[in-house]
C-alpha positions as CSV (number, residue, x, y, z in Angstrom):
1,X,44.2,-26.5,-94.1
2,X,47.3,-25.2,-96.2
3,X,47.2,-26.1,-99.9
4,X,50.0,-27.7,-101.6
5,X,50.9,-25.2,-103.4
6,X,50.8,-22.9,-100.4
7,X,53.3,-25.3,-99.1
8,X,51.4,-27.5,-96.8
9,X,51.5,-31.4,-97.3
10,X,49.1,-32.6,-100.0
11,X,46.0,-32.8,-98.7
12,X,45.6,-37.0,-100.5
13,X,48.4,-39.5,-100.0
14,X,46.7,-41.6,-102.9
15,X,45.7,-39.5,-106.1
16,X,42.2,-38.7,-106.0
17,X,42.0,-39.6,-109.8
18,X,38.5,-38.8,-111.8
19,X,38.8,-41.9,-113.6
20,X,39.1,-44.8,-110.9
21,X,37.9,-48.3,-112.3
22,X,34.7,-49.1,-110.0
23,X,35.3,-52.5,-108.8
24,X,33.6,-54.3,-105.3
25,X,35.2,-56.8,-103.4
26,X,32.2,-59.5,-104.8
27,X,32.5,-58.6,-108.9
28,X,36.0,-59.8,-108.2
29,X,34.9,-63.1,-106.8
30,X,32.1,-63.4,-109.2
31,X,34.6,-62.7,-112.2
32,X,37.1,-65.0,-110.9
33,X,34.0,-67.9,-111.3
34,X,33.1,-66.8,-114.3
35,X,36.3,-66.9,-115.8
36,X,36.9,-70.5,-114.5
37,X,33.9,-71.6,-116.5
38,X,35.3,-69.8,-119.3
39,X,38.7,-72.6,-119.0
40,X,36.8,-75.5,-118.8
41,X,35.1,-74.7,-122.2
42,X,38.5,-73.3,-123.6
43,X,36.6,-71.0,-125.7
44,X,38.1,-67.6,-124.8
45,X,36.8,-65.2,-127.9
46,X,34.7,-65.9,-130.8
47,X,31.2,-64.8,-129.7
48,X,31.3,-67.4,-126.6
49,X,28.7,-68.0,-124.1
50,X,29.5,-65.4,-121.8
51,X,29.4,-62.5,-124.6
52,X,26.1,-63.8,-125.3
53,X,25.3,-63.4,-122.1
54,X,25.9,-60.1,-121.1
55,X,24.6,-59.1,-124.8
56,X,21.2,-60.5,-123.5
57,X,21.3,-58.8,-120.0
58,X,22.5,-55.1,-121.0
59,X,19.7,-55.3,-124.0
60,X,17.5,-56.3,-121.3
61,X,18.2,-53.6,-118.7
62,X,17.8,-50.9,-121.1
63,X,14.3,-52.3,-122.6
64,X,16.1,-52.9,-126.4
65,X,15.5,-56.1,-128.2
66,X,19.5,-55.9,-129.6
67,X,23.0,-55.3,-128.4
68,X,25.8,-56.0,-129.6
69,X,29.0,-56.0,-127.8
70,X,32.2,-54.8,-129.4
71,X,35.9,-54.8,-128.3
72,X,35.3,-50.9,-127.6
73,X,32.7,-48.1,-127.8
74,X,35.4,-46.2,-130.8
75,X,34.9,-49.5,-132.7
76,X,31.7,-49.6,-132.3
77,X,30.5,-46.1,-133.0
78,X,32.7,-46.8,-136.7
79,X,30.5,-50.1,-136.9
80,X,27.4,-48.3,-137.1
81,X,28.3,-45.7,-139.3
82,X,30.0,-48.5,-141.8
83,X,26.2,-49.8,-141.4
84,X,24.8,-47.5,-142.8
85,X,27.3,-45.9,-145.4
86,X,27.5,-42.8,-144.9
87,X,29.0,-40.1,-147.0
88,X,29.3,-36.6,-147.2
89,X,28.5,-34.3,-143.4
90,X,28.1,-35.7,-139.9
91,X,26.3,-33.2,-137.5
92,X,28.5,-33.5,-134.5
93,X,28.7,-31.7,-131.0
94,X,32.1,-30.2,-130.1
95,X,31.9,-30.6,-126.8
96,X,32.7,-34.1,-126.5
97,X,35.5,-36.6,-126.2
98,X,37.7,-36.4,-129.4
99,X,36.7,-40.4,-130.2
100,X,33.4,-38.8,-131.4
101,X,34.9,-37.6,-133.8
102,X,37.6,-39.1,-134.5
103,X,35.1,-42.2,-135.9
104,X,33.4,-39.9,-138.4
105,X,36.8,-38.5,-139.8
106,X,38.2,-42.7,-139.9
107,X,35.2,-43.2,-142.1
108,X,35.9,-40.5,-144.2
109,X,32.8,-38.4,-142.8
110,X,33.4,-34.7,-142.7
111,X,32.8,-33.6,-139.0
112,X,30.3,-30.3,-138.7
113,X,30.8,-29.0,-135.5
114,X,27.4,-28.0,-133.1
115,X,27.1,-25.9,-130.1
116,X,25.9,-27.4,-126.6
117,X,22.6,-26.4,-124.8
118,X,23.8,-24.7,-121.5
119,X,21.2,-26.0,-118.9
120,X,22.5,-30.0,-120.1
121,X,25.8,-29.7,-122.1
122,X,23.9,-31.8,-125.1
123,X,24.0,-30.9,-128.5
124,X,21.7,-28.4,-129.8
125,X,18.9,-28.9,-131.8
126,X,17.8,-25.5,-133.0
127,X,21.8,-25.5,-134.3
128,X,21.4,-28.6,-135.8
129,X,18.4,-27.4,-137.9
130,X,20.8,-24.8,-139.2
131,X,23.9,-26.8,-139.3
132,X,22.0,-28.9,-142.2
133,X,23.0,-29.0,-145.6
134,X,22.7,-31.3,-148.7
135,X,25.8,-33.3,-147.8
136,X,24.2,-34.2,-144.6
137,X,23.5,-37.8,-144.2
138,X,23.6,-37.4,-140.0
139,X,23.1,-36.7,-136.9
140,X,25.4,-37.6,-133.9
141,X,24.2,-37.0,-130.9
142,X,26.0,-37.3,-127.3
143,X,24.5,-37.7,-123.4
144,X,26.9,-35.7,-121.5
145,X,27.9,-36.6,-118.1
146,X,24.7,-38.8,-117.8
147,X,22.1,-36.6,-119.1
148,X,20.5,-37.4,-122.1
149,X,19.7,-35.7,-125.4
150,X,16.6,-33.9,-126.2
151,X,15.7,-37.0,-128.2
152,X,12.1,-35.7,-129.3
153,X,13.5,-32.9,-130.9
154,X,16.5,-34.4,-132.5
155,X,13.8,-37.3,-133.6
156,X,11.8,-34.6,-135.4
157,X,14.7,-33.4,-137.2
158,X,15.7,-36.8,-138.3
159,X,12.3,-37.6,-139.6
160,X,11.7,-34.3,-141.8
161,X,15.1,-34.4,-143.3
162,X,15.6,-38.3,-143.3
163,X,19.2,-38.1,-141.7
164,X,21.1,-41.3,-139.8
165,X,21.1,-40.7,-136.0
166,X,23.1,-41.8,-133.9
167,X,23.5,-41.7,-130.3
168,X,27.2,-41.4,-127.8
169,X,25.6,-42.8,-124.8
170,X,29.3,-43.5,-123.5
171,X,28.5,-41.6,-120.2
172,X,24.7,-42.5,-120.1
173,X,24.7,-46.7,-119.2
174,X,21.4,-47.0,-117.2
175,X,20.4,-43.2,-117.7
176,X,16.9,-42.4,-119.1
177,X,14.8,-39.6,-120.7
178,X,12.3,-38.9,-118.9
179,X,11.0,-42.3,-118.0
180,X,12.1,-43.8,-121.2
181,X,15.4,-45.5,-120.9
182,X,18.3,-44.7,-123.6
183,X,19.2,-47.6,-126.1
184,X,16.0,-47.2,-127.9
185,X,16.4,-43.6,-129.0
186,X,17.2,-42.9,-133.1
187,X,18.9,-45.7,-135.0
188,X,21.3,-46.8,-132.6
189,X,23.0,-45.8,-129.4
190,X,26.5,-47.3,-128.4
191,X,27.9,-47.5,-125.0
192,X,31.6,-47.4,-123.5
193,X,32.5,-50.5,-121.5
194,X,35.8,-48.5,-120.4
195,X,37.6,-49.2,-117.3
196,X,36.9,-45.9,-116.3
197,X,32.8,-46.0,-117.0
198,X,29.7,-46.5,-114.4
199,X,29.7,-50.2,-116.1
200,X,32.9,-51.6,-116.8
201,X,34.3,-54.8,-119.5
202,X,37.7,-53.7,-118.7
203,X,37.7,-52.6,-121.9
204,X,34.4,-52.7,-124.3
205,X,31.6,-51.2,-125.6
206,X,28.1,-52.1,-127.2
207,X,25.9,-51.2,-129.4
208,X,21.6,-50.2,-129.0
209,X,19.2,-50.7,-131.3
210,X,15.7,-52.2,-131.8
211,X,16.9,-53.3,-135.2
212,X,17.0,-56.7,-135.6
213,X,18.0,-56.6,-139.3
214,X,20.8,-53.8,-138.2
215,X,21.7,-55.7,-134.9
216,X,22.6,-59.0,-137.3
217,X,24.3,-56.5,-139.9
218,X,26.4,-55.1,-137.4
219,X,27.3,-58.2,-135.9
220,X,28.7,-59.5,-139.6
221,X,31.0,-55.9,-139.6
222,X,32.7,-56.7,-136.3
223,X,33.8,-60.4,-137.6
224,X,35.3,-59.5,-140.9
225,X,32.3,-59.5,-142.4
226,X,31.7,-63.1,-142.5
227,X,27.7,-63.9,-142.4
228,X,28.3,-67.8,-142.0
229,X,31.4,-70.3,-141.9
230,X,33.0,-69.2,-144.8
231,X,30.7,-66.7,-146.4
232,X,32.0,-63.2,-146.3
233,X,29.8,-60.9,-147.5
234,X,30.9,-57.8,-146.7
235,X,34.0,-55.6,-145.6
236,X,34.5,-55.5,-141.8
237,X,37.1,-55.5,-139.3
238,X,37.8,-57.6,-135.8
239,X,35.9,-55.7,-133.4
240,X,34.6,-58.9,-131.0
241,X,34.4,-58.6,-127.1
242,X,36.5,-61.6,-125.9
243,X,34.9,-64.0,-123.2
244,X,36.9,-62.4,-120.0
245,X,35.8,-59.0,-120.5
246,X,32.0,-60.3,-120.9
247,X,33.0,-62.3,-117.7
248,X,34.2,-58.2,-116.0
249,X,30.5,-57.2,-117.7
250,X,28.7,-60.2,-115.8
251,X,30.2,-60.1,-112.5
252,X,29.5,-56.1,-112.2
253,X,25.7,-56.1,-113.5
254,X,24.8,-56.9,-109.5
255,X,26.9,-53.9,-108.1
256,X,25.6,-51.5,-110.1
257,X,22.4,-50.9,-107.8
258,X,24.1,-50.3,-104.9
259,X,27.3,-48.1,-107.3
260,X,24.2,-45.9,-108.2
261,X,23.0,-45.6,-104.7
262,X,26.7,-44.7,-103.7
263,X,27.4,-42.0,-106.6
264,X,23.8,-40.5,-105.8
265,X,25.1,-39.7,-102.0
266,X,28.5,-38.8,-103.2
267,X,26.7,-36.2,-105.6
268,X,24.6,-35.1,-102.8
269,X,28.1,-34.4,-100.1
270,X,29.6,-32.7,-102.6
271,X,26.8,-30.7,-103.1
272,X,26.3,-29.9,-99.4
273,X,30.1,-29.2,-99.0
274,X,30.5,-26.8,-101.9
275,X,27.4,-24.7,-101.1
276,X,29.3,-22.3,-99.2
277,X,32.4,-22.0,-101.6
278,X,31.7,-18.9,-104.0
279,X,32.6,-19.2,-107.4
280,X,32.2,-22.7,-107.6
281,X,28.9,-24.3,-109.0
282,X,28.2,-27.9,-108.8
283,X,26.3,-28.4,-112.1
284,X,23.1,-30.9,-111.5
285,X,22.7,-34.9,-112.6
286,X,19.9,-36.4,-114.2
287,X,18.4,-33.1,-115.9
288,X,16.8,-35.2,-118.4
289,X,15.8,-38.2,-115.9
290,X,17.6,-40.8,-114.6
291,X,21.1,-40.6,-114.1
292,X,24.0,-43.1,-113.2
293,X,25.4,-40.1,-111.2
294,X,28.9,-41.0,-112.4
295,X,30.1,-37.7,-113.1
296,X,31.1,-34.9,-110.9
297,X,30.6,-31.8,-112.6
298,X,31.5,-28.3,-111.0
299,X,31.5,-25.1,-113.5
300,X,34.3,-22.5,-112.3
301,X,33.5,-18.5,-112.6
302,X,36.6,-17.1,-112.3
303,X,35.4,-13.3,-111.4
304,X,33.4,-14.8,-108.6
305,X,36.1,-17.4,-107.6
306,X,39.4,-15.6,-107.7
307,X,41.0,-18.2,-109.6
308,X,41.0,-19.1,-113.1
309,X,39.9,-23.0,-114.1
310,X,42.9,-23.4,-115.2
311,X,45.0,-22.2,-112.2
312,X,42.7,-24.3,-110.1
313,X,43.2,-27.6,-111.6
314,X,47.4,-26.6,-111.3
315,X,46.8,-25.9,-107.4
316,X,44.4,-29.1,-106.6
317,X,47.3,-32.0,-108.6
318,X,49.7,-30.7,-106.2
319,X,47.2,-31.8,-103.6
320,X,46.5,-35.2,-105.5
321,X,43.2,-34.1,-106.3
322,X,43.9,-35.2,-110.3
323,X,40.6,-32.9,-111.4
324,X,40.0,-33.0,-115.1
325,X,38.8,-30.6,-117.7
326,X,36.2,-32.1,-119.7
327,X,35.6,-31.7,-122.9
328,X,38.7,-28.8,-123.3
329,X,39.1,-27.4,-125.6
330,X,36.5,-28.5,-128.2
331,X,37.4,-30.7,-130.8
332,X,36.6,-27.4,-133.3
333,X,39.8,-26.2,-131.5
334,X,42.2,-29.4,-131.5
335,X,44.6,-28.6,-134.1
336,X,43.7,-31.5,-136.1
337,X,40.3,-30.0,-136.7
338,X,40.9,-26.4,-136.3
339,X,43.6,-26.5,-139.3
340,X,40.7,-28.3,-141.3
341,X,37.7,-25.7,-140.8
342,X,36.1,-24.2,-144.4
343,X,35.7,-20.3,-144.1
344,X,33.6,-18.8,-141.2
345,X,33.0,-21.7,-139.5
346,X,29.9,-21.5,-137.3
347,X,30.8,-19.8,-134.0
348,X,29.9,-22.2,-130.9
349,X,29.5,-19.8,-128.2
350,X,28.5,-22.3,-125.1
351,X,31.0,-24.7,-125.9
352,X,33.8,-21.9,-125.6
353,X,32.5,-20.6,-122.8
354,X,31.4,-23.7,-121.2
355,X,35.1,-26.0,-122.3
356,X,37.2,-23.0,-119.9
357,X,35.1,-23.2,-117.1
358,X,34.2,-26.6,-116.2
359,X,36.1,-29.8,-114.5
360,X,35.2,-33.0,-112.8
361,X,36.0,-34.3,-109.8
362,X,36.3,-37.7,-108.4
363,X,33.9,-39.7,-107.6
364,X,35.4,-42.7,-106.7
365,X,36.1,-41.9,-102.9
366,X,37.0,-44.3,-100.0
367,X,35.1,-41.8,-97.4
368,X,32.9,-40.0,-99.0
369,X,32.0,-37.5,-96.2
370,X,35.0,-36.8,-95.1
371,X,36.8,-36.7,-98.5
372,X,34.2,-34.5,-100.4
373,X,35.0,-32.3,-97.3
374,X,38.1,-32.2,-97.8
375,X,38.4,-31.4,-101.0
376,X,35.6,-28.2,-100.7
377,X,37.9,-27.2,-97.8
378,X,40.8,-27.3,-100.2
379,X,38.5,-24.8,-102.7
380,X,37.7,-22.5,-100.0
381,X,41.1,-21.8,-99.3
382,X,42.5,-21.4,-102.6
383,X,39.8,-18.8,-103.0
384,X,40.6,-17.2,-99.8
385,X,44.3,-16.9,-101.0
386,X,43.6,-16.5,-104.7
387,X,45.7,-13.3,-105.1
388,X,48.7,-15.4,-104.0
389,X,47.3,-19.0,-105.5
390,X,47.2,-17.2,-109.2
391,X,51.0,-15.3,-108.6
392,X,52.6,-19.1,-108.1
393,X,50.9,-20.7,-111.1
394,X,51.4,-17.7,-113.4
395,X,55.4,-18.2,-111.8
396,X,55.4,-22.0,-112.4
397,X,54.1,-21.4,-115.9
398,X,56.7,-18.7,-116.7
């Protein structure tokens, strides 16, 4: 096999994209019904039966008494911190998607920036205890790539120092701790419904919580704050799930058995694939517990390898293998936040090291044998040739 940027042919005809919408032949078919049901009531938004619904059947697959469904996991993460109105410091991992953050700085929060624990890419608790000042008013905490939090500790730290905490459990649907299943961990954990996740609303999200009181506050803040008819109470926004995306929710719930089942053995060829291919490291799913084995994580060490990360991803496009680098390059390095950093900031060691070496690859692959062959095949060569592989990017970069 010649790489594309050896000059063969690309190795993929169709992009081999990390973030391919997960949808069966039947969730089609059962959304279509679902959405005719949806007609014949002509009641499209506005809490409807079929937001209800799904609210009802995510709270129960993740053992919670609450969920509430929002029009995305961004609104929803600002929903809960409105709840409980916050000031001051947000504890917050860098080594995340910038939407994190991005809701603490919309509501005014100042983001702190934590390092990452190496063996699960979660924030770090012993940091956390340091990171703590008196502006702190909480802790937000994110499962990474399906691997959850070290929820006992964080818990601790919460109680002692009666912080907020809140959970990013965007990559974690269906993902546990241990035995114990996320949604019920801190104050409240909210989900992404994105096209792109395990469980998909087209576009959604939801929030966790055994709360009832918070669960009925929360729903007031995503419908302008109204808390009857014509009885607004509070300030809030429009941040309601319409009926077709709970009808997308609905009609995936039965796939996602047989989804897990086919990540799980996607995890597992890739594993068995990239053994031999030095360098290259596929990092391990469910370290906590369960996990929805979404996420394709391989760590890159470039002395071993030949290639840098970076040079890699540039050689494996031009083959249509669309790899991304997540979480680069830390939100403490994004211009928007690095140009905002008081003096000294805290150094975050794992999350520099860890943001350069690390990329996922697709998991969403018509032959999974084959495919996850192919693409190790593609990495073996590019190391083979990695004197040659690095001259034409540093060329194409120059």
């Amino acid at each position: 096999m010649k790489p594309a940027i050896l000059g063969g042919e690309p190795a993929f005809s169709k992009p081999q994209a990390v973030g391919f919408p997960l949808v069966e032949p039947d969730t089609r078919s059962r959304f279509h019904a679902l959405m005719d049901s949806a007609f014949e009531r002509n009641w499209l938004t506005n809490d409807g039966p079929l937001v209800r619904q799904l609210e009802q059947a995510v709270a129960e697959l993740h053992g919670v008494e609450e969920c509430v469904s929002a029009c995305n996991a961004t609104v929803a993460q600002m929903l809960a911190l409105r709840a409980f109105e916050l000031g001051g410091e947000v504890i917050v991992p860098s080594f995340t998607f910038v939407a994190s953050v991005h809701a603490c700085a919309w509501q005014g929060l100042t983001p702190v920036f934590c390092d990452i624990r190496r063996q699960d890419l979660t924030i770090d608790p012993a940091m956390v205890e340091r990171l703590i000042s008196p502006r702190t008013s909480a802790i937000v905490g994110v499962h990474a790539f399906g691997n959850v939090c070290d929820v006992d500790a964080l818990e601790e730290i919460r109680r002692r120092h009666r912080l907020r905490l809140i959970y990013d459990a965007a990559h974690a649907f269906g993902c546990s701790s241990g035995s114990r299943s996320i949604g019920g961990f801190g104050d409240v954990e909210f989900l992404s419904f994105h096209a792109t996740k395990f469980f998909s609303t087209f576009e959604g999200g939801a929030l966790l919580t055994r709360d009832r009181h918070l669960a009925q506050a929360l729903r007031n803040l995503r419908n302008f704050g109204f808390a009857g008819y014509d009885n607004v109470e509070t300030l809030g926004l429009n941040g309601k799930m319409s009926e077709a995306a709970a009808a997308m929710g609905l009609a995936s719930l039965p796939a996602l058995p047989a989804r897990r089942e086919r990540l799980a053995s996607t995890q597992e060829a890739y594993r068995r694939h990239l053994a031999g291919v030095p360098g290259i490291a596929l990092r391990p799913a469910g370290v906590s517990g369960r996990s929805n084995y979404h996420y394709v994580v391989v760590e890159v060490d470039a002395e071993r390898y030949g290639v840098t990360r970076d040079h890699l991803v540039e050689a494996l496009w031009r083959d249509n293998v669309l790899v991304r680098k997540y979480f680069y390059p830390g939100c403490h390095r994004m211009p928007y936040y690095a140009s905002k950093a008081g003096p000294g900031p805290a150094p975050l060691p794992v999350t520099d090291e860890i943001s350069e070496r690390v990329l996922c690859l697709s998991s969403n692959l018509e032959d999974v044998e084959a495919d996850t062959a192919r693409i190790a095949a593609l990495l073996q060569v590019i190391h083979e040739r990695a004197e040659e592989v690095t001259r034409l990017c540093t060329v194409a970069a120059g």
